[in-house]
N, C-alpha and C positions, 0 to 999 in steps of 0.2 A: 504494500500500500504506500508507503514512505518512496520505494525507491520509482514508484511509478509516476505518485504527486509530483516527484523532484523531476523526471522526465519531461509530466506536462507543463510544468513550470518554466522549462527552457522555451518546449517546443510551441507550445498553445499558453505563451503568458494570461491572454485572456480568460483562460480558463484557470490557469495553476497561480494566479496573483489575487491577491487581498485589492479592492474594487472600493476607490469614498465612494462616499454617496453625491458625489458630482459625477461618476463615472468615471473618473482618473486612476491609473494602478498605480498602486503604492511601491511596487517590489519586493512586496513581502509575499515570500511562501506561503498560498492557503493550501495551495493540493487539492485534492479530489474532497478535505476534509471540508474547504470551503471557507476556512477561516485560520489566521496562525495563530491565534491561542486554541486550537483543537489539534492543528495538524503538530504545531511545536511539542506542546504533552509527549502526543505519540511519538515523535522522533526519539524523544528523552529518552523515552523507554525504549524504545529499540537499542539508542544506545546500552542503557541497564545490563536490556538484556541479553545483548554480547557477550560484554562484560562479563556477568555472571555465567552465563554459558561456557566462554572460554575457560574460566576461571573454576570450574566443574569438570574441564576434560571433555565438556558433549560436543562441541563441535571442534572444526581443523582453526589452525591459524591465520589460514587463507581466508575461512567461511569469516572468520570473529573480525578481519582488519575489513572486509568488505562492508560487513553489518553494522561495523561499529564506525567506520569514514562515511558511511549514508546515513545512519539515523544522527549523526555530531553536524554533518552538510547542513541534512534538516531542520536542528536544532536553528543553526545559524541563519537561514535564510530564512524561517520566518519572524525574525526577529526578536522572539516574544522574549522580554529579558526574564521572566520569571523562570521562562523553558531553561534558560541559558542557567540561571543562579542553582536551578534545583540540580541539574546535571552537573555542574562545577562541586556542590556540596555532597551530590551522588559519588562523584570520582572520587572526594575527599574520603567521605565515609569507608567506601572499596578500597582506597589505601593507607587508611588506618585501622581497621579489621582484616587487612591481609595476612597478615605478621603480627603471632602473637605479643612481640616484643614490644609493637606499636599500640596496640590498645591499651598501655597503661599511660598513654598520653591524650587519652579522650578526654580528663580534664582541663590540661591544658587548651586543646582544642577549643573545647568550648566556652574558655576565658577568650583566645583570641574571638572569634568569632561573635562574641557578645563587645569587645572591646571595638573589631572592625563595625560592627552594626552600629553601633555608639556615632563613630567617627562620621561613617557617609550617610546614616537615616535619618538618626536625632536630630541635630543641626537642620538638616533639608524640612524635616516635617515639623520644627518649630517657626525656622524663619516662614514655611508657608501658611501656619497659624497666623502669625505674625502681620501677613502680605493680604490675611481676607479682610473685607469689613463685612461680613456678615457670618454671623459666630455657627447659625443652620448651613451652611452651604461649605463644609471644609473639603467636600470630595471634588471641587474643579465643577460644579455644578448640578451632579447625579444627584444630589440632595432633594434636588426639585422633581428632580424626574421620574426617582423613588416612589419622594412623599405624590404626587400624581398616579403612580402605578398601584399605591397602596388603597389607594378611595377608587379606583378602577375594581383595585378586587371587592373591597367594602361593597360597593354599590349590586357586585356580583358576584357572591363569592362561589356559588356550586354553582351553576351553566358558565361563566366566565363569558366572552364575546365571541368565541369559534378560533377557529385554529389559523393561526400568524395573522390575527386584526391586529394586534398591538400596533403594527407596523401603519395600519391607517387610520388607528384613532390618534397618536398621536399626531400621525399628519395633520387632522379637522383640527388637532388645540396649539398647531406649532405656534401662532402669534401669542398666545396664552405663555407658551413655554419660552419665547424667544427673548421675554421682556425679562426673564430672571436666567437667563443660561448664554443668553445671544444667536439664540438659533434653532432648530431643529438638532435634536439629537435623539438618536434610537438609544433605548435599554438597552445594556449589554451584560 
């Protein structure tokens, strides 16, 4: 699935690219999954699962550097940095429980890793506290779009409105939505 999305991704950008909603492609890997925070996941875990495979003795060396340079490609090009961070903390984890020797330094580990998060989140997600002036809206705007999704289901909560309205009810309220977010923007 991964190495075919990456195929159509070259051959039929149209089809293998992440699409705004202007119609412009982004460059980012969606694949056959249609989007890259779904197709990035899955790459992840292809990588994973190489990894472990190889590392188990089930597959050849040849099969693990093939499966494990297509599902890391795909990590990459769809850009999704969350894909990227879990994979990088995946590889970590795989090589600190490789070698019994190593595991007596998972608490070390995980001082850096609390001391890095410290360094590049805190700081970012204060000064961005900082930068709103509106204390309900800290998500970059989904606050609005939420609280609107949420009195969508209140109003309906067992039949709901049918299957992918979302996408046109907010169309009918985008001036509603525009005036607290700037625009039209889909739930995601």
């Amino acid at each position: 699935f991964v190495s075919f999305s990456i195929v159509v991704y070259f051959i039929l950008p149209e089809i293998g690219s992440l699409y705004t909603w202007e119609g412009v492609s982004s460059n980012r890997l969606s694949g056959l999954a249609r989007h890259p925070n779904i197709m990035g996941p899955l790459s992840a875990f292809m990588s994973c699962l190489a990894f472990w495979s190889y590392k188990q003795k089930w597959i050849s060396p040849k099969l693990f550097i093939t499966a494990f340079a297509i599902g890391t490609l795909g990590v990459i090009l769809t850009q999704s940095r969350t894909s990227i961070l879990a994979l990088l903390c995946a590889y970590g984890v795989f090589w600190l429980f490789s070698d019994p020797k190593r595991r007596s330094l998972t608490p070390l580990a995980a001082l850096a890793l609390l001391i890095l998060g410290s360094i590049f989140f805190v700081p970012d997600f204060f000064l961005s506290l900082a930068e709103r002036s509106d204390a309900t809206d800290l998500l970059s705007g989904r606050g609005y779009v939420w609280d609107f999704s949420f009195d969508l289901i209140k109003d309906s909560p067992v039949f709901g409105y049918g299957y992918n309205s979302t996408f046109y009810i907010f169309q009918d309220y985008s001036e509603l939505l525009s005036s607290f977010v700037g625009g039209y923007i889909f739930p995601h």
